[in-house]
Phi, psi and omega in degrees: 000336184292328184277322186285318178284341165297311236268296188296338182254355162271328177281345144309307212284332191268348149294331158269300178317341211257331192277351180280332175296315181324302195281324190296284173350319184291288171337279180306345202256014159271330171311298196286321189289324186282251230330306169315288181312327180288305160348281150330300196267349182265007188271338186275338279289083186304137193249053105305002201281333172268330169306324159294346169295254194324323186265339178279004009077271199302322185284334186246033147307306171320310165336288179311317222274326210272309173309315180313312172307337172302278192309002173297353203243040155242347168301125172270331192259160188272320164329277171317289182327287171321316196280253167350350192255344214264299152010280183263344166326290196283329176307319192294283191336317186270340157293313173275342182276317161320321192283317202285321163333265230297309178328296221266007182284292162268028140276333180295303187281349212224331203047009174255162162241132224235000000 
């Protein structure tokens, strides 16, 4: 019985790195895909080009924000906890603040809220 819970908790353990590798992944390359299009659209000058920006920003913070929460369930330490709790604390902040900009962005310019 001892081998199947060894069995079961390396396979935890390599199912959250791989889905935590996944989500980071996700994460950066919706940065870099926003970060181009915003690039574009202020070279163009589209004038929306930064609201697409800040949620292409806010999304893929989520992303990232998702890995982080993964690795809680790879942490050994009281450490690893902090360094992760301090992480996604400024990742949420930064996600919620990005969201609201953009809401009162396009509400200004648009008069709708969204």
């Amino acid at each position: 019985m001892e081998i199947v819970f060894e069995f079961l908790e390396k396979a935890i353990f390599f199912c959250a790195e791989a889905g935590c590798l996944v989500l980071e992944l996700i994460g950066v390359g919706v940065m870099i895909w926003g970060g181009l299009k915003g690039f574009i659209g202020w070279y163009k000058d589209e004038p929306d080009a930064d609201i697409d920006l800040g949620e292409s920003i806010s999304d893929a913070l989520t992303f990232l924000m998702c890995g982080e929460v993964l690795k809680t369930v790879i942490g050994d330490s009281l450490m690893d906890y902090a360094v992760l709790g301090a992480t996604v604390a400024l990742r949420a902040a930064m996600t919620l603040l990005i969201h609201w900009e953009t809401k009162n962005k396009k509400k200004a310019r648009h008069g709708v809220e969204h």
